[in-house]
NUPA-985311 format. One record per residue (C-alpha): x, y, z; residue in one letter. Coordinates in steps of 0.25 Angstrom, whole numbers, plus 5000, padded with zeros to 4 digits. Example, Ala and Ser with C-alpha at 12.3 -4.5 7.8 and 13.67 -1.06 7.14 Angstrom:
2
{xx 5049	yy 4982	zz 5031	res a} $
{xx 5055	yy 4996	zz 5029	res s} $
***
This chain:
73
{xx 4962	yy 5031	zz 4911	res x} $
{xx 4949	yy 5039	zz 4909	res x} $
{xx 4938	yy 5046	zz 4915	res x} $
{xx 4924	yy 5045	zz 4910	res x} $
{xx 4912	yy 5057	zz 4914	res x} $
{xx 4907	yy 5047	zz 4924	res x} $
{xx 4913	yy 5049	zz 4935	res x} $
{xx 4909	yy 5034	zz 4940	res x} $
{xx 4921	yy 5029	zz 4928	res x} $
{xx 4936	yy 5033	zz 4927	res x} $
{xx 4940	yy 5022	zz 4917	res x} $
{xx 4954	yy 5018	zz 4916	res x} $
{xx 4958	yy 5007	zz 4904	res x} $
{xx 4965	yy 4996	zz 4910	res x} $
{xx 4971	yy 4986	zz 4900	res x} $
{xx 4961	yy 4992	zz 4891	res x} $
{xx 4949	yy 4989	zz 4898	res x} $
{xx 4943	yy 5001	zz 4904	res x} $
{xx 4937	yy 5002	zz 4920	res x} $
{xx 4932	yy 5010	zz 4929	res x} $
{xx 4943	yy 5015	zz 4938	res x} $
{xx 4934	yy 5022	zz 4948	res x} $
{xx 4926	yy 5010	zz 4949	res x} $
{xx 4938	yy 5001	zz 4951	res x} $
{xx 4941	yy 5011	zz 4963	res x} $
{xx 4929	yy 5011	zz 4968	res x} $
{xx 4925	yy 4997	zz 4967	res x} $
{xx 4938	yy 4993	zz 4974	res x} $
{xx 4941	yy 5005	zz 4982	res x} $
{xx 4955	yy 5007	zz 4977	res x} $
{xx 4956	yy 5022	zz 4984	res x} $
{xx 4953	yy 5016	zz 4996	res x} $
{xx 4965	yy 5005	zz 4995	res x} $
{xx 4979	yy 5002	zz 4996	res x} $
{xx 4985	yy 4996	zz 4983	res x} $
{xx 4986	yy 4982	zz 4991	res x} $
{xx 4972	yy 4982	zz 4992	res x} $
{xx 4967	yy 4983	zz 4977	res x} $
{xx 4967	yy 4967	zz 4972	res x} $
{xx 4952	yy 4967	zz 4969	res x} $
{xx 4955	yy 4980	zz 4960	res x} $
{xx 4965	yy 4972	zz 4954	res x} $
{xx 4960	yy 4962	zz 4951	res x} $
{xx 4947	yy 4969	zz 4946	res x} $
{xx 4955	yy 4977	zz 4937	res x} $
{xx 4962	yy 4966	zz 4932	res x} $
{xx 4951	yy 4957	zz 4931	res x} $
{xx 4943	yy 4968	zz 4922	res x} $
{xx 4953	yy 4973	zz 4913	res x} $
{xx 4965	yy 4962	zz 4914	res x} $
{xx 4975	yy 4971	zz 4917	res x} $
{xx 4989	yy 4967	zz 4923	res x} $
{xx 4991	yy 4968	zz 4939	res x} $
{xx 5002	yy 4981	zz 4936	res x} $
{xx 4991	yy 4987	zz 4927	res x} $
{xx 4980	yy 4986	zz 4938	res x} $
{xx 4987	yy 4990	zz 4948	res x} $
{xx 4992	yy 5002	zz 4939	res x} $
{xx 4979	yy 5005	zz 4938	res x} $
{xx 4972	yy 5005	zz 4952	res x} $
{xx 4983	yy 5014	zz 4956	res x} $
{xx 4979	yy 5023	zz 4945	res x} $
{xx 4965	yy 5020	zz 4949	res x} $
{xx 4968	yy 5024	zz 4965	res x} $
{xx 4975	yy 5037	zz 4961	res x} $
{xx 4965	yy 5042	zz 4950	res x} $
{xx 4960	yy 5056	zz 4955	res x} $
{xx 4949	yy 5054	zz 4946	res x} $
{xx 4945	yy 5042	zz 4954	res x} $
{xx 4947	yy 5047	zz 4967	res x} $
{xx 4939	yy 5058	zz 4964	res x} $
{xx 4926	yy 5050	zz 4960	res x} $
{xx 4928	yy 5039	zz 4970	res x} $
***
């Protein structure tokens, strides 16, 4: 998990492929949603990077309490 200068990235590494978490949550609108509702982010994330289910899931609710995402969104 990283920042960059750009307030338009926060990456994070997933299965050691870096994306763009505050895109991911904006994109899907993961703030705005209970965790039964984030099945396109999964399957984004894992689409993406070819993480497992636990590691995806582990990482949108890393994602949804990031205060540096929270902040930019």
């Amino acid at each position: 998990m990283g920042s960059n200068k750009n307030t338009n990235e926060i990456i994070y590494m997933i299965n050691g492929v870096p994306v763009n978490a505050l895109e991911i949550a904006r994109r899907f609108n993961l703030l705005n949603k209970s965790s039964f509702q984030h099945s396109d982010a999964v399957e984004y994330i894992r689409s993406t990077t070819g993480a497992c289910v636990m590691e995806t899931a582990t990482t949108i609710a890393n994602i949804k309490k990031d205060p540096k995402i929270r902040e930019n969104i």
